[in-house]
Steps between C-alpha positions, in 0.01 A plus 500: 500500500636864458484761719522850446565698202822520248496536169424237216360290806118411589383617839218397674198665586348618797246250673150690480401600853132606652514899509426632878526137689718455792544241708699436886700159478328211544163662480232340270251731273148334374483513109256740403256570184730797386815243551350222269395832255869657473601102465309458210625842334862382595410171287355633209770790505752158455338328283486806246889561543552147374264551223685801430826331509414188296315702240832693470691225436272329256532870306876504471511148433705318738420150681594520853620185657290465795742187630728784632419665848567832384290542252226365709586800714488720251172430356294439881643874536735374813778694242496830401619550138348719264671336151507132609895497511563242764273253352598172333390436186428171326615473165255329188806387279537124476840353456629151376846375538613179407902429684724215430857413657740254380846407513496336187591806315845515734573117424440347864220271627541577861359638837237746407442354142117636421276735567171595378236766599185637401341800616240734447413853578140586530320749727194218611772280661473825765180242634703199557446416873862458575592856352398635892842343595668784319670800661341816479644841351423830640580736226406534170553238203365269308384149564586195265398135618632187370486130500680261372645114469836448571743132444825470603740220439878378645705233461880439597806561305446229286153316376664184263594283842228389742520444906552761779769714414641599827644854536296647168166625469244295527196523263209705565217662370167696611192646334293768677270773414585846590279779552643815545463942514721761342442841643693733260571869618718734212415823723778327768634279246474178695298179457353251753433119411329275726428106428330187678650180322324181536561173344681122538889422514561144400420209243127679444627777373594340193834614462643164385224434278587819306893448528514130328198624200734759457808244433338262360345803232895591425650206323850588672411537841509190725230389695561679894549222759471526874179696548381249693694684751311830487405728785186316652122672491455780695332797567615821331403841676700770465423921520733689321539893534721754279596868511637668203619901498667682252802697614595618117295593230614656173386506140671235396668309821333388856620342801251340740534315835300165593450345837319122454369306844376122479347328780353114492524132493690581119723756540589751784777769413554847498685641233572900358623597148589721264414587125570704200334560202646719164351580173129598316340501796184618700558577916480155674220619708232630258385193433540082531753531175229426211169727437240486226582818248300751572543501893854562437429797233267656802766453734802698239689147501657293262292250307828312441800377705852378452722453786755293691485426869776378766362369854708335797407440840596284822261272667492373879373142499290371809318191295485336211276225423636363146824490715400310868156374413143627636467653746280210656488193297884372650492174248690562223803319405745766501541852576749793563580508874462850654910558554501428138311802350700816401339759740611782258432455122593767219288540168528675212365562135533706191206536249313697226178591458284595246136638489287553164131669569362254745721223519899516621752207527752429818811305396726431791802288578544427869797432731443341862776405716524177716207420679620185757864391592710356177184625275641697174403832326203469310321717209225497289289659237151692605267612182165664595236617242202736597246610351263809584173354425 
């Protein structure tokens, strides 16, 4: 809640009181006719103000997102602000991105070998139940929710000999659904993400199943041996929360800073980064990267994009289930023991991306360094394609 008055800030508004009423501590008054009278005006009174405010809105065109507190606020009339600043809109665009990593493209078959994601951008997913579990913004921005299905896949250093291979990685793979909130704000140039992950680690996430048709499909692969080893069935819950700000911003050349934190029975980490971006470009924070054309020509910006990117950061490992196993089914075969994961990892990657219109492609090659004792650097390819539907 705020409290009293600066600039560019809400404030809030007097509680109405009854005129001429005074009362000694601890000293009950009877309701009277003229009380439930002036309590009636003091309703309607309300109830216009809201009309007045939603009417507004509807006028200038802009969809509040009512899942925030603040705007709430704003609209009941607990927040005083004449032009609707500190509200947070929802935004109608609808988004489609299709992601795919691989270390094919780098000549390896190892470790984190596949990974494949689907999401979409749409302003009804602001409904799903789980979207509550979000963390709320108090400023102005804009609103995006997502969801999306997410497989992962490991293996160890080698796939062409079978058994427990003690002292590598062993193989894992999960599937979950992720539902998640981006609260963008260009005014401060920062960006909020917030996500609830839910889904299976283990043989019923299919991971194997998709590993040996993708072999067998590629007449010189060999068929991968030893899955029956995998990271057993378990429960994946994770929340996952993200800051990004942008420290430099010029025509042609940014630099932002990220801060990532990951709680669950999957992962839990903290980890803070940096990144760089140079070319045709529009500022980081005006929008989720891709915009259909006309949005961008009301906005002044850049209906196309060319530009290369650098990002590193350091992450603080607390758990890692495709490394020690579940967090409660304790059967499988072989894990990771806990004096054998690198508390400290280092990742990097380089990229370019380009954006046409509505639609903008992410090419990425990635660097991770050791993630358990006598592990090995490790690097793959990420290519995402979205569309702005």
């Amino acid at each position: 809640m705020y409290r009293g008055r600066s600039a560019g800030r809400p404030t809030l508004t007097q509680e109405p009181r009854h005129p001429g009423i005074r009362l000694r501590s601890g000293v009950k008054r009877k309701r009277t006719k003229n009380d439930t009278t002036l309590n009636f005006a003091l309703k309607a009174a309300e109830d216009s103000a809201r009309l007045n405010r939603i009417t507004t809105m509807r006028k200038i065109d802009r969809q509040i997102d009512l899942n925030e507190p603040i705007s709430r606020e704003q609209i009941s009339g607990r927040l005083h602000n004449p032009d609707y600043s500190s509200m947070v809109m929802l935004s109608d665009e609808v988004f489609l991105e299709f992601s795919f990593d691989n270390d094919i493209l780098d000549y390896t078959d190892r470790f984190y070998t596949n990974g494949i994601r689907v999401e979409l951008i749409h302003p009804g997913l602001r409904s799903n139940p789980l979207a509550v579990t979000m963390i709320p913004y108090w400023s102005s921005a804009t609103n995006y929710y997502g969801l999306a299905v997410v497989q992962n896949m490991y293996t160890p250093s080698t796939t062409k000999t079978g058994g427990i291979k003690i002292g590598d990685r062993p193989y894992a793979a999960y599937l979950y659904f992720s539902t998640k909130k981006i609260t963008n704000d260009p005014v401060h140039r920062f960006r909020q993400t917030t996500g609830l992950d839910v889904g299976i680690i283990g043989p019923n996430s299919y991971g194997e199943w998709v590993q040996r048709a993708f072999h067998t499909s590629v007449p010189t692969n060999n068929e991968p041996l030893g899955w029956e080893y995998q990271i057993q069935n378990d429960l994946v819950l994770n929340y996952n929360l993200a800051y990004e700000k942008g420290i430099v911003s010029a025509s042609h050349f940014e630099v932002n800073l990220q801060a990532v934190g990951q709680i669950g029975t999957l992962y839990t980490n903290t980890s803070g980064g940096i990144g760089l971006r140079a070319g045709w470009i529009n500022p980081y924070f005006a929008n989720l990267g891709v915009e259909k054309g006309r949005i961008l020509r009301g906005k002044g910006l850049k209906k196309n994009q060319f530009f290369v990117f650098l990002r590193g950061s350091g992450k603080l490992v607390g758990y890692d289930a495709t490394l020690q196993g579940g967090l409660f089914n304790k059967s499988s075969a072989y894990v990771i023991s806990r004096d054998e994961i690198c508390r400290f990892v280092f990742q990097t990657s380089a990229g370019l991306s380009l954006t046409l219109g509505g639609v903008r492609l992410d090419i990425e090659q990635f660097l991770l360094s050791p993630e358990f004792s006598g592990g090995l650097w490790h690097k793959w390819v990420h290519i995402a394609l979205v569309f702005c539907l």
